[in-house]
Each structure stands twice: as C-alpha cells, then as structure tokens.
C-alpha positions as CSV (number, residue, x, y, z in Angstrom):
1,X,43.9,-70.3,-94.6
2,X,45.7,-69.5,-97.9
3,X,48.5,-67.4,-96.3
4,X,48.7,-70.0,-94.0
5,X,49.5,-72.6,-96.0
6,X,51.7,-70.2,-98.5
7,X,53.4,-69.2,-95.6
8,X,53.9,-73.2,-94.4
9,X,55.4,-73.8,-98.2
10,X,57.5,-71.3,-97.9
11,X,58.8,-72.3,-94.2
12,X,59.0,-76.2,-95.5
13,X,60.7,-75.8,-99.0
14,X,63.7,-75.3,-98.3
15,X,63.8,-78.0,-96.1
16,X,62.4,-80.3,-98.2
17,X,64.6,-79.6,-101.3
18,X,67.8,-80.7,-99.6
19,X,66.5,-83.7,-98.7
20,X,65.4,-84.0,-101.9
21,X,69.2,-83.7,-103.0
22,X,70.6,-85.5,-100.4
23,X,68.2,-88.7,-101.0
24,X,68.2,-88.5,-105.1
25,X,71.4,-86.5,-106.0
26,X,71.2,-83.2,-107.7
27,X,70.3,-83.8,-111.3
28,X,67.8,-86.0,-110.4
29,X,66.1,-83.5,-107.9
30,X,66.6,-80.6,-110.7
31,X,64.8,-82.8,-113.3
32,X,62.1,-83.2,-110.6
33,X,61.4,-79.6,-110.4
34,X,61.4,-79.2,-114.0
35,X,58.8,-81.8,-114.2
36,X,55.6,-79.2,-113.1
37,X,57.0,-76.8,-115.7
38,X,57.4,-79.5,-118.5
39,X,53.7,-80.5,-118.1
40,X,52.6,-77.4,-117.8
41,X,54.3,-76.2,-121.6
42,X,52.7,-79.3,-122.7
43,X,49.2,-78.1,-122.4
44,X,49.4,-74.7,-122.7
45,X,50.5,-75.7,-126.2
46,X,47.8,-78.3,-126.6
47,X,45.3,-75.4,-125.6
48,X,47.0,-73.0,-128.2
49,X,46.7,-75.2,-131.3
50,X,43.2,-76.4,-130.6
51,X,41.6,-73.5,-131.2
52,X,40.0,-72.0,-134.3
53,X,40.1,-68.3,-135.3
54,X,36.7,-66.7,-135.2
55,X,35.7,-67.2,-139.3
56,X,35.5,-64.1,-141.6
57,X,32.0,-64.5,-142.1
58,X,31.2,-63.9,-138.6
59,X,32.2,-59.7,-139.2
60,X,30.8,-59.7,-142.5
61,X,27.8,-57.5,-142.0
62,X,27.5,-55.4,-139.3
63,X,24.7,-53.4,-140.6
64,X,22.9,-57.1,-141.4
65,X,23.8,-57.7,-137.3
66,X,21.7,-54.1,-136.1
67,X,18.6,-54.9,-138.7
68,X,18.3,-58.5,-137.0
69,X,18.7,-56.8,-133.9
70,X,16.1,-54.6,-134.1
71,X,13.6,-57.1,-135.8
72,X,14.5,-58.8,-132.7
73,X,13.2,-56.4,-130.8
74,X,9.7,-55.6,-132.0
C-alpha cells in the first residue's frame, strides 16, 4: 500500500503543481511549497531549545553507581 500511494504522488505531482501555478501564479505556489518546510524548521527548533543537558552530577560517581548496584542486588 505505501509504494502504492508513493508511486500515486509521484504520478499526480507534477500534475498537480501546474495547476497550482496556473490557478495562483508562481510566487504564490513557491511560497506554498515552502510552507511544509517553514513549519517544519519551526519545531525542530522548538524541540532543540527545550531540552536540558544531562546535569554534571548525574556522572559524578561511577564507583558510587556499581556499589548501589550491587547492594541492589543482594
């Protein structure tokens, strides 16, 4: 089913882009396709700056990590 409807894009495209230019005009139907892209930068940069760096204190002992571990254990 996906390469069925990859292939259908790919087949329709085309097609549907000059109508696209004939109905809007060019500018308008490049700022159209730009649009997806746009969004997309948007939140990739929202995702970017809401995350936190893992804190220093979380590698500060790895020999306190493998004494928990094996207390853990027994």
């Amino acid at each position: 089913m996906a390469e069925f409807s990859a292939s259908l894009a790919q087949l329709a495209e085309p097609g549907l882009g000059g109508l696209l230019i004939q109905v809007l005009s060019a500018p308008v139907a490049l700022a159209v396709d730009a649009l997806p892209f746009l969004l997309s930068a948007l939140f990739l940069v929202r995702i970017l700056h809401s995350e936190q760096p893992p804190s220093r204190l979380a590698w500060a002992d790895p020999a306190g990590d493998r004494r928990r571990a094996a207390r853990d254990l027994r």
